[in-house]
C-alpha positions in Angstrom: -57.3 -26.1 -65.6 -59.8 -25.1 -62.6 -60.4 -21.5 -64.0 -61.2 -22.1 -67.9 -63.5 -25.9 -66.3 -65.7 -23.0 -64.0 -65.5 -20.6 -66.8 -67.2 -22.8 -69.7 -69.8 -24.2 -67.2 -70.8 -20.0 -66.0 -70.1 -18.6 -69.0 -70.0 -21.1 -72.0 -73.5 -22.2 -74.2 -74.3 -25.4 -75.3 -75.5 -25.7 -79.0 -77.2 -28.7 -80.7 -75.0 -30.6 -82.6 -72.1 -30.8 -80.0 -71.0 -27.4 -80.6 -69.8 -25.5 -77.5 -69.8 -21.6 -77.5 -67.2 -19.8 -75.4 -67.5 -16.4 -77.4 -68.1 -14.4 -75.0 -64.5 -15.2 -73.0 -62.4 -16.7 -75.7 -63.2 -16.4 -79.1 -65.0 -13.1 -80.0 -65.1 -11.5 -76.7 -61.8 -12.5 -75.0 -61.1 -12.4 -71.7 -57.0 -11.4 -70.9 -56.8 -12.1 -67.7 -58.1 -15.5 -68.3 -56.1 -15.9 -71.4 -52.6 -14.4 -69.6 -53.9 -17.7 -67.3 -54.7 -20.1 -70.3 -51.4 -19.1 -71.8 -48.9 -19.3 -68.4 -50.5 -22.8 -67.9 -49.1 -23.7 -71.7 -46.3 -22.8 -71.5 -45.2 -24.7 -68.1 -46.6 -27.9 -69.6 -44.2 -27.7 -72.2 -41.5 -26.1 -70.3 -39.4 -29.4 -71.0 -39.3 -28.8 -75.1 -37.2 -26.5 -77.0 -39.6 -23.7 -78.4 -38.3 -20.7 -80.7 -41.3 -20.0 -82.8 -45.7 -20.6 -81.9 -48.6 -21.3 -84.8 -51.7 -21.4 -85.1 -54.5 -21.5 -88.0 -56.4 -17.6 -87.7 -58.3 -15.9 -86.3 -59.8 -17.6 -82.9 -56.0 -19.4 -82.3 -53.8 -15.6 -82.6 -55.1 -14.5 -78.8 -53.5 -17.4 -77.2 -50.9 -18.0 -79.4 -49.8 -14.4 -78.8 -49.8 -14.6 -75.0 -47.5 -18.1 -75.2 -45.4 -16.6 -77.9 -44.7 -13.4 -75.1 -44.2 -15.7 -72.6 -41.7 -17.5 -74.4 -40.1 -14.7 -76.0 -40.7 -15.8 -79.4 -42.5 -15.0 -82.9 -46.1 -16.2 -83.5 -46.5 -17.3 -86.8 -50.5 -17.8 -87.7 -51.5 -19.1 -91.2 -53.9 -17.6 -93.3 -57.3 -18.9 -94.8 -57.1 -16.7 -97.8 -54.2 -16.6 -100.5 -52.4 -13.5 -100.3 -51.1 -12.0 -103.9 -48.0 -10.6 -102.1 -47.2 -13.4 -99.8 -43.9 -15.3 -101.4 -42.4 -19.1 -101.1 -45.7 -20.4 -100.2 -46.4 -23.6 -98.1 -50.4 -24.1 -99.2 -52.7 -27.2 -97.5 -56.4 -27.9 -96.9 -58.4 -28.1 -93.7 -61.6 -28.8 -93.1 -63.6 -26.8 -90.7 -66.1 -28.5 -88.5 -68.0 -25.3 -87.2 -67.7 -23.7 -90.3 -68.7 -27.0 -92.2 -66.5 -25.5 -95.4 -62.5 -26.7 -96.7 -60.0 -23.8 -96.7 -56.7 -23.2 -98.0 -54.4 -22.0 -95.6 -51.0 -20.9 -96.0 -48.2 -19.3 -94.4 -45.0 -18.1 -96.0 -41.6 -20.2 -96.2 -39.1 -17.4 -95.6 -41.5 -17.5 -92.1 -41.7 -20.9 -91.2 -38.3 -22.8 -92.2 -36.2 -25.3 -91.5 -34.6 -25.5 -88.5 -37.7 -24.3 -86.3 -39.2 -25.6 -83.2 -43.1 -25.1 -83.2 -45.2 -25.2 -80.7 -48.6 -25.6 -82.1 -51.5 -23.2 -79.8 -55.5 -23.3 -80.7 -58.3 -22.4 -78.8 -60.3 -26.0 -79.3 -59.5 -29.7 -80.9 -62.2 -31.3 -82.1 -61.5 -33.4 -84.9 -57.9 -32.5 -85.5 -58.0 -30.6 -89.0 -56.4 -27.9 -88.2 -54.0 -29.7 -86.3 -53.4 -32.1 -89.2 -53.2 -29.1 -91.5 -50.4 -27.7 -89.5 -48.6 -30.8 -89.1 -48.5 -30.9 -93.4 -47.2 -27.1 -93.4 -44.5 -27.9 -90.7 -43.6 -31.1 -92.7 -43.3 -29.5 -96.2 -41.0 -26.2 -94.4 -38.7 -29.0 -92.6 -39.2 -27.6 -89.2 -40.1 -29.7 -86.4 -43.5 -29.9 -84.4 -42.5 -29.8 -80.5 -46.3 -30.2 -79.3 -49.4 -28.9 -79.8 -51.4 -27.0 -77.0 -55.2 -26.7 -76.9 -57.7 -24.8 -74.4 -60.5 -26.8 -75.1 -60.4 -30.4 -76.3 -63.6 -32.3 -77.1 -62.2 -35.4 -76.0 -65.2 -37.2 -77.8 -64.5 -36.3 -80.8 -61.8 -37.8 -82.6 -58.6 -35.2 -82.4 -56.8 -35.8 -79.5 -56.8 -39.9 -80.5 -55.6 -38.8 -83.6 -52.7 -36.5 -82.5 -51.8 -38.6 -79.3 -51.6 -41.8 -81.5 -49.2 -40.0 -84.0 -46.9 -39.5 -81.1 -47.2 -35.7 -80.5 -47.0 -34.2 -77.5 -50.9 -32.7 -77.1 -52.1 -30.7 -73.9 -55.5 -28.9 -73.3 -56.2 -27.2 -70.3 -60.0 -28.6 -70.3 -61.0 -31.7 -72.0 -64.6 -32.5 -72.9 -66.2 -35.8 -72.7 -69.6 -35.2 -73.5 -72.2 -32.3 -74.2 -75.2 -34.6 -74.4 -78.3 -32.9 -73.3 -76.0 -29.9 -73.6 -74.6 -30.5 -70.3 -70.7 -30.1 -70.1 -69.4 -33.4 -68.5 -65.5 -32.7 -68.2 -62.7 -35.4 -67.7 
């Protein structure tokens, strides 16, 4: 996608260790009118699949998972890194996260995510797939079925989108990163 590709090379910052910072447009900061963009671009490439409920993994995936869920008319369903007391019929599974270099235990509730649903899968990057993978597991242990998974930025040299793509999923990201060497953004 033209607009987020010109966006991460004005706005985004390079950090050693392959990490790519787009806080002040995405995931702190967020810009809507960019994310309204992001989020109509997501929903036509999966236009052809039959979609009646989006997830993601909080916090930096609810922003566009909200905008595809309003385009689509449909609940957004994000699951949580901390264990709710309250929260009943829990679906529980670990992910690894690579920023954060730390394991959580996310979970959303079964009476939320059930059998019978059609998830679209939105985050704001794939790197190595956790989350992704992590979702998959929850969507596997309510019965529902993953329709795709959509992406805004994919570091396409890390190991993710192999990983998803080779499973058979439907993946799209709007911007796919080969390289950040010499933190210079080479894009595919």
């Amino acid at each position: 996608m033209k607009q987020l590709k010109e966006r991460i090379l004005s706005d985004g910052k390079c950090l050693d260790g392959g990490i790519l910072k787009v806080d002040n447009f995405i995931n702190h900061q967020m810009d809507p009118v960019l994310m309204r963009e992001m989020a109509k671009e997501l929903v036509r490439r999966f236009s052809g699949h039959t979609i009646n409920k989006v997830m993601t993994v909080e916090a930096s995936g609810i922003a566009p998972a909200i905008m595809v869920g309003d385009y689509l008319n449909v609940p957004v369903l994000f699951a949580k890194k901390k264990t709710p007391s309250t929260m009943d019929n829990m679906l529980v599974t670990e992910v690894f996260s690579f920023t954060k270099n730390k394991t959580y235990t996310v979970c959303v509730s079964g009476d939320y995510l059930r059998p019978g649903d059609r998830i679209l899968f939105v985050d704001d990057f794939l790197a190595n797939g956790n989350a992704a993978l992590g979702i998959i597991d929850l969507v596997e242990q309510a019965g529902a079925t993953l329709e795709g998974m959509g992406f805004l930025i994919e570091k396409g040299f890390q190991t993710g989108g192999e990983l998803l793509r080779g499973k058979g999923i439907h993946v799209e990201s709007l911007a796919i990163i080969d390289s950040l060497d010499n933190c210079t953004v080479t894009f595919r």
